[in-house]
N, C-alpha and C positions, 0 to 999 in steps of 0.2 A: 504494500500500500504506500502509494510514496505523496506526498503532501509538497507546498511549495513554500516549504519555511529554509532558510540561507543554510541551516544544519544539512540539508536534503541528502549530497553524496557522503558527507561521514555517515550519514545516518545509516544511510546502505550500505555502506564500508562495516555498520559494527552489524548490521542484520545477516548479512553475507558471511561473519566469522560463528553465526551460531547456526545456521542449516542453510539448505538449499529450500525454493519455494516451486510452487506447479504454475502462476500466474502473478504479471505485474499489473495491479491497477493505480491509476494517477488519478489526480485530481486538478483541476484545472491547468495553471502553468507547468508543473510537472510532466503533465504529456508531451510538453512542446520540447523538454526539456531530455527527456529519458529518450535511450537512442535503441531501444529494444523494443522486442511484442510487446503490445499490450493486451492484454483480455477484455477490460474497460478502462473508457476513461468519463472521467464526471466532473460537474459541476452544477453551480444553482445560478451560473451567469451563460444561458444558452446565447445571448447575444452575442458573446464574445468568441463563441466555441467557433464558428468559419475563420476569425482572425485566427484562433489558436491553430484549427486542424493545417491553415495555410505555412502558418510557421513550421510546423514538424514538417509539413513536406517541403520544405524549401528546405529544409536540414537534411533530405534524403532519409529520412527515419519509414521505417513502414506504417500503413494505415493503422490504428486500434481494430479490434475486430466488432468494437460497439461503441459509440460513443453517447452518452446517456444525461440527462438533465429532468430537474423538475417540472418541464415546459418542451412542448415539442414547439421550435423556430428551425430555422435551417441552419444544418449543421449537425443536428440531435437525431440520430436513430433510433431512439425511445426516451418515450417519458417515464420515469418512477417516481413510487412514492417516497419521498425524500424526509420524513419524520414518522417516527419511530411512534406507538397509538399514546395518546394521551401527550405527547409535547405540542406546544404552540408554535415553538421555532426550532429550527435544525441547528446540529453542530455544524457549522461552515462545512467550506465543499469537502473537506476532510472528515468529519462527520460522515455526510453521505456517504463518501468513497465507502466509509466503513459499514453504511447502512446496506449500499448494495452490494458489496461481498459477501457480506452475511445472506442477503436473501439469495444471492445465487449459489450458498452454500459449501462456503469457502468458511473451514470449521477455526482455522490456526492464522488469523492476521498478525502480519505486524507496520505497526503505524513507524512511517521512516517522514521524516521532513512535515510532522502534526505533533509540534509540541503544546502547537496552543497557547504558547509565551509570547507576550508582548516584547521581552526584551531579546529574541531570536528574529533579525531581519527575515526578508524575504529574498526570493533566489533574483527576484524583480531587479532587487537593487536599495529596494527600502527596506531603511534600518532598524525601524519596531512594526510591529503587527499593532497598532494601535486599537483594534477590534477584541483582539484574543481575548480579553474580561467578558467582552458580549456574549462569546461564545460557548462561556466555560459552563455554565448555568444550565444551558440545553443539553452541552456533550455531557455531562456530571445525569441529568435527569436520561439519558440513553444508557448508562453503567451497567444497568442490568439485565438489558439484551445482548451486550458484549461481553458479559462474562464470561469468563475462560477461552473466549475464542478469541480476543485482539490484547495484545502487546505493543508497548511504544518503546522505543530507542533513547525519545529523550524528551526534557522538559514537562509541563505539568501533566502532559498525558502517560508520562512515564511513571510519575507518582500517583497519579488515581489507575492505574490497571498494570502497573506492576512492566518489568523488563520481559522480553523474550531468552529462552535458558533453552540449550538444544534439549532437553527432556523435555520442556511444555510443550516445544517444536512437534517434538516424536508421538509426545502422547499420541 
């Protein structure tokens, strides 16, 4: 699962030293970013997602094999349900990512580049995530459909669901 916070390639660098994975999904600028498959990629900014899909192919990167949002616009190969029953609002597109791995039943996530930290720039180029407080309150009220199946690398999503350990990997 890879997220678009500036951590993103160490983050993959420490996910890679504890298993191998079966699928990479991104989340908004990280697709444009990651230079492999994708399984999916998502967001909740479908406006954006033609500028994005344009950039990964201008980078010669391969298509995703889904590209996915809250909203079918052009660009979006399907809409999902992007909030977990009972929230009012999503954990950012990081969030999602992890919503719709779960529903396509992907049992072992790990969150790379979704710390959720304000003081963790982005791959953008900006220095805080200025948002990350908004979001932590939604992603925090979604914990309990992530249990045991998603792990983070790093930052406050590391501390509310715990590191990825190749045993939890293997479980």
């Amino acid at each position: 699962m890879l997220g678009s916070a500036a951590c993103l390639w160490a983050d993959i660098e420490a996910a890679l030293s504890v298993g191998e994975y079966d699928a990479v999904i991104a989340a908004k600028q990280a697709g444009i970013v990651w230079p492999g498959e994708l399984y999916g990629w998502v967001s909740l900014h479908p406006d954006w997602m033609m500028d994005y899909r344009k950039q990964r192919r201008d980078h010669g990167y391969p298509e995703p094999c889904e590209v996915v949002a809250n909203q079918m616009m052009p660009g979006i190969d399907r809409a999902i349900e992007y909030k977990w029953p009972g929230q009012t609002r999503s954990g950012a597109s990081g969030g999602v990512a992890i919503k719709y791995a779960i529903d396509e039943g992907f049992e072992r996530i790990v969150a790379c580049g979704i710390p959720m930290s304000a003081e963790i720039g982005r791959i953008d180029g900006r220095p805080r995530w200025t948002s990350a407080s908004t979001y932590q309150g939604p992603f925090r009220a979604a914990l309990p459909f992530m249990k045991d199946k998603v792990r983070s690398v790093s930052g406050w999503t590391r501390k509310e669901l715990g590191a990825p350990t190749p045993e939890w990997l293997n479980s």
